[in-house]
N, C-alpha and C positions, 0 to 999 in steps of 0.2 A: 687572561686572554693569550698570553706569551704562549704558555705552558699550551693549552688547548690547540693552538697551531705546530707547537712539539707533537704535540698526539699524531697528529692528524699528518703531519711531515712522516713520522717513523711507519701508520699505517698505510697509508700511499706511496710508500719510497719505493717497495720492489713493481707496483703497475708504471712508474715512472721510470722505471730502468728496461722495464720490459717494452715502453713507448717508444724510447729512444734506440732502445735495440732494433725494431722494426725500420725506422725513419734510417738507422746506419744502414742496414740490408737492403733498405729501397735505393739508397743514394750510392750503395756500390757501381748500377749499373750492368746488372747481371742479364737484361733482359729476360728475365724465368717468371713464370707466370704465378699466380696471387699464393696459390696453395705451395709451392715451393719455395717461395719468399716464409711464407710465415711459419713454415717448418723450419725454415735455418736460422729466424728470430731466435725461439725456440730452442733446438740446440744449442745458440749461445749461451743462452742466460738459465739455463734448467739446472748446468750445475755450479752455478752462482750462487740459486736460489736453495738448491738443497746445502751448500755451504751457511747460507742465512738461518734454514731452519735447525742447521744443526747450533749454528748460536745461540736462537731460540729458545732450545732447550728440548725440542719438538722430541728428539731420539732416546731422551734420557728415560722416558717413561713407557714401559714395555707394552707393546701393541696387542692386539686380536688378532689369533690369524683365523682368516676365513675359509672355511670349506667349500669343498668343490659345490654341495649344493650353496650355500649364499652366494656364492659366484655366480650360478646359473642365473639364480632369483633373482638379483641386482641386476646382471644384462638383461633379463625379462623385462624387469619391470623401465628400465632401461629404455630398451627397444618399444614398449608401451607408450608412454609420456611421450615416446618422440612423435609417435605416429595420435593420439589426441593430440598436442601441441603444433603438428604441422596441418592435420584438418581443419584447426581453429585457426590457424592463420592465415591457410588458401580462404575464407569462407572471408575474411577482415579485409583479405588484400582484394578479393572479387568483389567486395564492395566499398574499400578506399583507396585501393590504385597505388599503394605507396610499394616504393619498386623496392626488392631483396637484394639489390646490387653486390653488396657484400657476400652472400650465398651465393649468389650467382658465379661470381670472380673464384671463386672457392674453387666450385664444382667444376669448374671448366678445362682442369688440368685434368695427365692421365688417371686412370683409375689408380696404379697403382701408387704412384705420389699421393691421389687421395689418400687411398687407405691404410699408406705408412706411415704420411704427416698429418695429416687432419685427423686419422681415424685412431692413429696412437703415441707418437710423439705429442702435438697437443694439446691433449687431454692431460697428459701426464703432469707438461709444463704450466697448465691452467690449475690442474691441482693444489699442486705446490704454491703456484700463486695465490691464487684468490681462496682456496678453503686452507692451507697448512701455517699461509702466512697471513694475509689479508685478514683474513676472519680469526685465527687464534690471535692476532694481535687485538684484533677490535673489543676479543671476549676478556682482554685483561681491562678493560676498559670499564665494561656494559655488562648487563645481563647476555644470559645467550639468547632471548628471541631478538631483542634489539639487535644484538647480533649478528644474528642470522638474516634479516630486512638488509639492517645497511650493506652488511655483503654481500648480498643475491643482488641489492641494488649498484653497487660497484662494480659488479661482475655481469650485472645488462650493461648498463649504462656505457659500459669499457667496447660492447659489440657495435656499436654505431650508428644503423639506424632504427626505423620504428620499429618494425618485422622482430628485427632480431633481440630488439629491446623487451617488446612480447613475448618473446619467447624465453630468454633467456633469464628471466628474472622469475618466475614457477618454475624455473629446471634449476636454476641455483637454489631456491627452495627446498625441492626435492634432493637434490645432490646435499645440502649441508644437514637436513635429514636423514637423508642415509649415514651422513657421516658421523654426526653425534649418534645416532643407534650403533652403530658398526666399531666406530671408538679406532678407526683407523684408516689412512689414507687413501688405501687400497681399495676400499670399497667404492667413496666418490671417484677413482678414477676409474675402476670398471665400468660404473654406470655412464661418465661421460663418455667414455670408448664402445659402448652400448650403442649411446644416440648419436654418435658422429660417425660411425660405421652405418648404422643402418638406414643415416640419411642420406649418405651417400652411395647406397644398395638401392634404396629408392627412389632416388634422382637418378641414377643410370636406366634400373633398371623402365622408367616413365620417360627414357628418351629415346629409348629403343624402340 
């Protein structure tokens, strides 16, 4: 039992540090709005966490690198998923009412704070958390589909509420799919920068 909460301590440690790091930047007192805040989370703890994966062992084993086409084809598909995944959930929300407040708070800053902290800072820092760490730690554990469930489940579950819980749990799916095909970091964080760009291209441009 000891040992099992060992596990579970070492694989949850950097979402806990990433929690606290948010809870420090709200309690600065900065009065900046939700998308600003969780960008400068983010910068703090992104090169913490690539400090962890290099303990890891994550750098020791030489990567893929991706061609300009796989690049394209990941933001494709990318940009895809996000737009199925947000019609299925206007269509949930229009008939359960449960509010996106989180997305909401998101979106409300300038565009361009959007689309240099939500649309790629991040993503980056989400990365490195929940698929480089989170989940290679879980796989020394588990099989990789088990895997790949409980991570895509830690990485909804970590967004907040139902919406985003729906959503985010087939996109972590998809995202640690690409990323055991691709065999490299880069590829789940293009795809997230894919869908956090084009959601925020789509929410501007549907408020105009």
């Amino acid at each position: 039992m000891m040992e099992m909460i060992q596990i579970w301590v070492k694989i949850l440690e950097p979402v806990l540090i990433h929690f606290i790091a948010i809870n420090i930047v709200q309690m600065m007192g900065l009065h900046a709005d939700a998308a600003f805040l969780t960008t400068m989370a983010a910068v703090m703890v992104l090169p913490f966490f690539c400090y962890i994966m290099k303990k890891d062992g994550y750098f020791q084993k030489k990567r893929k690198i991706l061609s300009f086409g796989k690049v394209v084809g990941i933001a494709v598909l990318g940009i895809g998923a996000n737009a199925a995944c947000s019609i299925l959930l206007n269509l949930i929300n229009s008939r359960t009412g449960f509010p996106n407040d989180v997305q909401e708070a998101l979106f409300g800053s300038s565009l361009a704070v959007q689309l240099t902290g939500i649309g790629i800072i991040v993503p980056i820092m989400e990365e490195v958390l929940f698929r480089g760490l989170v989940y290679n730690r879980l796989k020394a554990y588990n099989n990789e589909w088990w895997s790949m469930i409980l991570a895509a489940g830690i990485f909804a579950v970590y967004h907040g509420n139902p919406l985003q819980i729906l959503f985010a749990f087939p996109m972590g799916l998809l995202i640690l799919a690409v990323y055991e095909k691709e065999e490299t970091l880069l590829a789940p964080v293009v795809l997230h920068m894919a869908v956090n760009v084009s959601s925020i291209l789509f929410t501007a441009a549907g408020g105009q």
